[in-house]
Every structure is written in structure tokens, then in C-alpha cells.
N, C-alpha and C positions, 0 to 999 in steps of 0.2 A: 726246365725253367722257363725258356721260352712261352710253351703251351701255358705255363701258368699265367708268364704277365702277359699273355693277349689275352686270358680269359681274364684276369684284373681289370683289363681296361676297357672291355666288353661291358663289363656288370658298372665299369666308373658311369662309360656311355649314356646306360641303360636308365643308370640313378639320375643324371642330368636331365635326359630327354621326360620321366618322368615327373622331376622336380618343376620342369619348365611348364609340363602340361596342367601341370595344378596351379600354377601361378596363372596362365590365361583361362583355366573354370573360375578360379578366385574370379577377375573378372567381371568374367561375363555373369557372375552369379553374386551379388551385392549380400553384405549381411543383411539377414530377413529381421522383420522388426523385432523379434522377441530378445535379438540380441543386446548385450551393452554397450551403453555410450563407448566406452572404450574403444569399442569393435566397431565403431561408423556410424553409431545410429545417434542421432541428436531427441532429449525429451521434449515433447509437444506439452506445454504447456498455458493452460487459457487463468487469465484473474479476470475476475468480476470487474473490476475497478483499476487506474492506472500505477493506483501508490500502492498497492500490494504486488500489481505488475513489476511496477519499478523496481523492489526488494527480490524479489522471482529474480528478474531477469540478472542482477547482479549476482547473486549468488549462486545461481546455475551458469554463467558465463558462457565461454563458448560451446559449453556443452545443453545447451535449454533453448528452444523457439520459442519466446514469453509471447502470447497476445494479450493486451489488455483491450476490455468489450468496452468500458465505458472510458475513453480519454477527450475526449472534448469538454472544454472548461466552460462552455457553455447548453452542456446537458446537467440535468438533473440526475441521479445515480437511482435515486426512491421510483423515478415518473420513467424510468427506462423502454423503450419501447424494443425487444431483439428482435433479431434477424433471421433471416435463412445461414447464412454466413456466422452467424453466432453457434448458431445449431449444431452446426457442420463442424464448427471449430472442437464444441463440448465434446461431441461425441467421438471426435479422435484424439481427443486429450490424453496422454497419461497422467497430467498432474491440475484438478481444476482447484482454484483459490476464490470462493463468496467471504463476502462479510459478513451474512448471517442477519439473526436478530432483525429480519423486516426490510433491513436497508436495499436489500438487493434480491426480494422475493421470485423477481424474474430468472432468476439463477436455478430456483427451484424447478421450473416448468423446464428449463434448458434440460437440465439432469436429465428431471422422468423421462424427456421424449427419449432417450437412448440407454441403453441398457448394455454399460461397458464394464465387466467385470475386472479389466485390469487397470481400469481407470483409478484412481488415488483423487481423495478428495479432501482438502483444508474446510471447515468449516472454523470461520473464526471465531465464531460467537460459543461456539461447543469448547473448543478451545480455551478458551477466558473463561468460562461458565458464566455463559450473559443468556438473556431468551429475549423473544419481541416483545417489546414494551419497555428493552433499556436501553439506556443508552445508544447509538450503533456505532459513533464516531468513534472508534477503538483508535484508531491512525492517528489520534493527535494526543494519545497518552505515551511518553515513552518506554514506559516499563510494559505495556502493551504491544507494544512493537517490537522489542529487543522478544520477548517471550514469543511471539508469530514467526520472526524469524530463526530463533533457534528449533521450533518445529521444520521450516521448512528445510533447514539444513539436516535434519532427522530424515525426512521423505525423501529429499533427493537422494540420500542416501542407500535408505531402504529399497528406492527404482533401480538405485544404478551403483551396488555397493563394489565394485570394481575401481568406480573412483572413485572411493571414500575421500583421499587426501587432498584429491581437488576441491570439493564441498567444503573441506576444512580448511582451505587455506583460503578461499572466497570468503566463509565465513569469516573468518579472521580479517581479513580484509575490509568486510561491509560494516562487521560491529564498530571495528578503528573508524570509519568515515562516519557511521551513526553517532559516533561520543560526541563530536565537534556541537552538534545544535544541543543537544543532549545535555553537555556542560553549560553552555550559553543559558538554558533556561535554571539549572542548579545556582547559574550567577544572580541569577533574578531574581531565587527563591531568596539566596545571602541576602540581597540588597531592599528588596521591596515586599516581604513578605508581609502578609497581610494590608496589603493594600486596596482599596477596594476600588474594582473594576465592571463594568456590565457588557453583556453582548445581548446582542438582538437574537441568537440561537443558542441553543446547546450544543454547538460543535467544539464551539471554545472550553466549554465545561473540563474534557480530562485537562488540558491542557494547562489553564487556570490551579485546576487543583494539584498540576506536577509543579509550578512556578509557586507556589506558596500565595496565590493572590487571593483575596474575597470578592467572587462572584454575586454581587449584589441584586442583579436584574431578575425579576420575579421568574420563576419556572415555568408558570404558566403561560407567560407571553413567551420564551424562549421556546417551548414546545410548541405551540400552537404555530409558530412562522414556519418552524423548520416541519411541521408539516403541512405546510399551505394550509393554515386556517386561518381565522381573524384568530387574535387574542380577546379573554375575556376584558369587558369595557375596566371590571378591577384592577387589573393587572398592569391595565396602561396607563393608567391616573398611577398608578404606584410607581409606573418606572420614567414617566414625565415628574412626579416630587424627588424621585432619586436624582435626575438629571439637575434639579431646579436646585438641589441641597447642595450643592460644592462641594461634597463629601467623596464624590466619582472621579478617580484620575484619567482613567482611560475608556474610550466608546471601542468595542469590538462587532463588527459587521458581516455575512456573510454576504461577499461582491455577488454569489451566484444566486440569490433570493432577492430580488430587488422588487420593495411593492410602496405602495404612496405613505404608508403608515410606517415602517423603516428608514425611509428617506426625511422624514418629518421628524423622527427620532436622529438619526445623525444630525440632520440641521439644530436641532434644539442645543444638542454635543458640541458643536461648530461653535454655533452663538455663545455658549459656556467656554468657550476658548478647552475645550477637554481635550486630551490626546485621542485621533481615531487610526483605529487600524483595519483594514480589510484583511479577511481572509478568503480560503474558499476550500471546496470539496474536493476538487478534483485536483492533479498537478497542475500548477499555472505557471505558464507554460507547457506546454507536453513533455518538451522535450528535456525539461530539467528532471534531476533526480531527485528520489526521494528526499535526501537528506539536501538538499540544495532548495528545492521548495522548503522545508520544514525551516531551513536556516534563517532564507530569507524573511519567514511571518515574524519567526523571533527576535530578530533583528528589529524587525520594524516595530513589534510591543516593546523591546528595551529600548529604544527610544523616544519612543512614545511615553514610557514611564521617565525614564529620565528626563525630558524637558521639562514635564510638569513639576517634577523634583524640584527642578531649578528655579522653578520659575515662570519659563518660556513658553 
């Protein structure tokens, strides 16, 4: 009996001293990338732009490194100029997010220069089934938005299906903080639908048409600014009579387009005592989120419609 529990505690020994040696190879030997978030590895992921950033980053939480390429509220997203550091970022991405549709063409050359097969790519405009020539401004439509990030909560899944239930409880999470502006603008649609409003771009376009308002400001001037053109000389005589008819409650502006012929259009607005509201492309602020930018524009158009409601 003896002989037997010394060789018991020989092989107890033997299982420790071995347990303990694979806990210091663990170690010294990290999980390798191909492993799951689970297992230590965090997903690399780049957006094009900061408001799809923003949505990325929240819903990959602590398990996602988001970069967004373009967050300065005073670049242009269209006129983008990338980097080396852009490059660098793409190519070690596992998850890259463009806007598509033209807006963010530079995304394209990012891609081709690197050739990552495990790389995972959002294309938004494939997504929506949009092409260049529509629209690009997807971000300021809500049911465009809610649909981009129920994709991305599909991908991160797909990369990293070990936490499924984390992806789903972020998700859960991010839709609940999306309804907040979400409803604000359904209140708008109750209250002022068919109201008729102009913007000097088509950025405001989805958003216009989720609020129930009439976009009245010619297409053509609204296209032409938001692509640095002039607008044709028709289109400006048409949207100086629309300002001049009282019929416009509200002026909508992109702060991030600013040229002598926009500024002259607000003032005409101003002198009309009209409600104006800025908006812009990028997050403004940076460092607010998505749904914190989005709240505060909407904010600002209900009461911009409401004063004029009144009165004021």
C-alpha cells in the first residue's frame, strides 16, 4: 500500500510540474492571429468614414480596434486625399467598411493595393443596392442605417462566431440608443408632414424624405454644390423665387460646403426670417457618437419647424 501512494503522488507531482509548464509556454507564446476574439485577439477594423466608424465601434465594443480614415469635420470625404498609414491600416484590417456609390472612391485604390484574403469587406452601397450616380448620403436615412448595422452585427459574427452573444447583446444595445433620434424624427413626420423645406445639398434628401417633409429646393442646384460645381443659372433663379414665396419654412445648409453663392442663399433665408439649420457630413464633433450627432441635427430642424409654426 505504501509503494502504491508514493507512486500516487509521484504521477500527482509529475501532473502539476507538467500543468505548470504549459501554463508558462501559454505565456511566452500569445494566441496567434487566426485565433478568436475570445482567445485574446481583438478584430482590426478600418471605416471609411467616422459615422460608420462610430456604429463599428459600438457594436464590436471591447472586442474591435475601429479606425475611422476620414473624422475631421473639416475634410471633405468625396476630395479625400489617403495615406501611407491609411494603406497600412487596410491591409491589416479584418473588417473594412466604405460607403460605396462614388462617396469614398479612394477606399477603392486602398483595397486593390493589398491583397488580403481574410480580410471581410462592407460595401454599403452593394448593400442597399445603390451604384454611383445615387444618392451616397445613406447615414442620414434611418431605415438605412438600422439595415447597415444589422449587417455588421452578421460580420462580426461571422469573424468571430465564438462571441456570437456579445455581438448580440451590443446589438441590442446600439438599436435601443439608435430609436431615441429615430423616434424624434417619426415625431416630426406626425407633426409637420408635408411641410415644405429646401437645402442647399442632397445630404438632407434621405432624411427629409424619413421626416415626411417636401423637399422643394431644385435637384439640380442641390447636386451641383454637393459636388463642387456651380449650379445651373435655372435652378438658382428657381430657388431665390422659392425663398422669395413664403411658402419655405425651413433653410437647410451643409456647414462643411461653404462658398459665396450658399452664403447668399442663407442670407436671402435670414432676411425671410425662415428657420435655418446646419448640418454636416462628417461627426461634429468627433468625438460624439453616432446617434448623439444625428440627435442633435434633429433637434435642431424640430425646432426650427416649430418656431416657424408659431410664429417666431
Amino acid at each position: 500500500m505504501n509503494a502504491i501512494n508514493n507512486r500516487t503522488l509521484l504521477w500527482g507531482a509529475a501532473a502539476l510540474i507538467a500543468t505548470a509548464a504549459l501554463g508558462v509556454l501559454a505565456l511566452r507564446h500569445p494566441p496567434e492571429a487566426g485565433m478568436g476574439v475570445s482567445e485574446g485577439r481583438i478584430l482590426q477594423v478600418v471605416a471609411g468614414e467616422n459615422f460608420w466608424g462610430s456604429l463599428a465601434s459600438q457594436l464590436g465594443g471591447s472586442h474591435a480596434h475601429v479606425l475611422s480614415i476620414v473624422s475631421d469635420p473639416n475634410a471633405d470625404p468625396h476630395e479625400y486625399a489617403s495615406t501611407t498609414d491609411d494603406a497600412r491600416a487596410v491591409a491589416n484590417a479584418d473588417y473594412a467598411i466604405f460607403n460605396g456609390a462614388g462617396y469614398d472612391s479612394w477606399g477603392d485604390k486602398l483595397l486593390g493595393a493589398s491583397q488580403n484574403p481574410n480580410r471581410k469587406l462592407l460595401d454599403i452601397a452593394n448593400l442597399l443596392g445603390k451604384k454611383e450616380g445615387d444618392n451616397p448620403h445613406f447615414f442620414y436615412s434611418p431605415a438605412y442605417v438600422n439595415q447597415v448595422v444589422l449587417q455588421m452585427e452578421s460580420d462580426f459574427i461571422a469573424l468571430d462566431p465564438a462571441d456570437a452573444p456579445y455581438y448580440r447583446q451590443q446589438y441590442a444595445v446600439l438599436s435601443a440608443a439608435l430609436a431615441g433620434y429615430q423616434n424624434r424624427i417619426i415625431g416630426i413626420k406626425h407633426q409637420f408632414a408635408g411641410t415644405k423645406v429646401a437645402a442647399t445639398e442632397d445630404v438632407f434628401t434621405y432624411l427629409a424624405d424619413a421626416a415626411g417633409l417636401d423637399l422643394v429646393s431644385p435637384p439640380a442646384f442641390m447636386l451641383a454644390v454637393a459636388e463642387g460645381n456651380d449650379p445651373p443659372a435655372a435652378s438658382v433663379a428657381e430657388f431665390e423665387r422659392l425663398l422669395g414665396s413664403g411658402e419655405v419654412r425651413v433653410l437647410v445648409y451643409n456647414q462643411q460646403t461653404i462658398t459665396p453663392l450658399t452664403v447668399n442663399i442663407e442670407k436671402m433665408a435670414a432676411d425671410r426670417g425662415m428657420g435655418i439649420v446646419g448640418i454636416t457630413e462628417i461627426i461634429t464633433p468627433p468625438k460624439l457618437s453616432f446617434q448623439g450627432w444625428m440627435n442633435g441635427e434633429v433637434i435642431e430642424l424640430q425646432h426650427a419647424l416649430s418656431a416657424k409654426a408659431s410664429g417666431h
